[in-house]
Wavefront OBJ file of the C-alpha trace (Angstrom):
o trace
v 3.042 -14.162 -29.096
v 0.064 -12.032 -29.654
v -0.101 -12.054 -33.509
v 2.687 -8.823 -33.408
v 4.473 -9.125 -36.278
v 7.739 -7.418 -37.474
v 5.250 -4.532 -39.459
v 3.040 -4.211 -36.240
v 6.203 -3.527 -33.758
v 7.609 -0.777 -36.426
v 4.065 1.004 -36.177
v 4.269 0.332 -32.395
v 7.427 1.851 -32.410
v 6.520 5.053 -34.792
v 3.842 6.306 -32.401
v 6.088 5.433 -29.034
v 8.717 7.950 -31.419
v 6.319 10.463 -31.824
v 4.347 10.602 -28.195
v 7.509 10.844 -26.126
v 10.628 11.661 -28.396
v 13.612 10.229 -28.788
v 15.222 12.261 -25.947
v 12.759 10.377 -23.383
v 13.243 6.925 -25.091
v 16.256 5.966 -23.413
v 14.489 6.770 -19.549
v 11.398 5.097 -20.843
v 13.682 1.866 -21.230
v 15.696 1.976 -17.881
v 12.542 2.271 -16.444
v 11.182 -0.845 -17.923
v 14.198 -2.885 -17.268
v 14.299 -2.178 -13.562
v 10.482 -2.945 -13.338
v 11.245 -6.290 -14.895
v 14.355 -6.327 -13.226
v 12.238 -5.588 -9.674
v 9.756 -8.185 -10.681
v 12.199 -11.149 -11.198
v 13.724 -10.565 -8.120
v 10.883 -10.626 -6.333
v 9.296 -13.658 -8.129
v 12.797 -15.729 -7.280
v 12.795 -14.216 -3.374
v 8.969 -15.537 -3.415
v 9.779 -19.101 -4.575
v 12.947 -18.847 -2.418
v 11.410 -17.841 0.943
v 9.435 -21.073 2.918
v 5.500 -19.741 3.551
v 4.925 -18.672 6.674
v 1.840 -19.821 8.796
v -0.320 -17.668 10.842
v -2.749 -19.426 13.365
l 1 2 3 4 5 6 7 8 9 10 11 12 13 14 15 16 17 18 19 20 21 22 23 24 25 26 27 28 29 30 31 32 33 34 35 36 37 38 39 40 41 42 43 44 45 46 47 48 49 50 51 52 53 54 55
């Protein structure tokens, strides 16, 4: 993907541990998933919709 390996995602995930805390960890994810969430939808509602012409 972008040369991550399993050691680089563990040190990724150390300093993401110690900058917000566990306690904020689980908002931090929700947060994420309905940004990708919002973004999927609105990629498929894109390809779904016909484009519109303006003269």
């Amino acid at each position: 993907m972008f040369g991550l390996g399993l050691p680089e995602l563990v040190i990724i995930l150390v300093l993401v541990l110690i900058v917000f805390g566990a306690g904020k960890l689980p908002e931090i994810g929700a947060g994420f998933g309905k940004g990708i969430r919002n973004f999927k939808k609105g990629i498929s509602d894109d390809q779904k919709e016909p484009e519109k012409l303006s003269d």
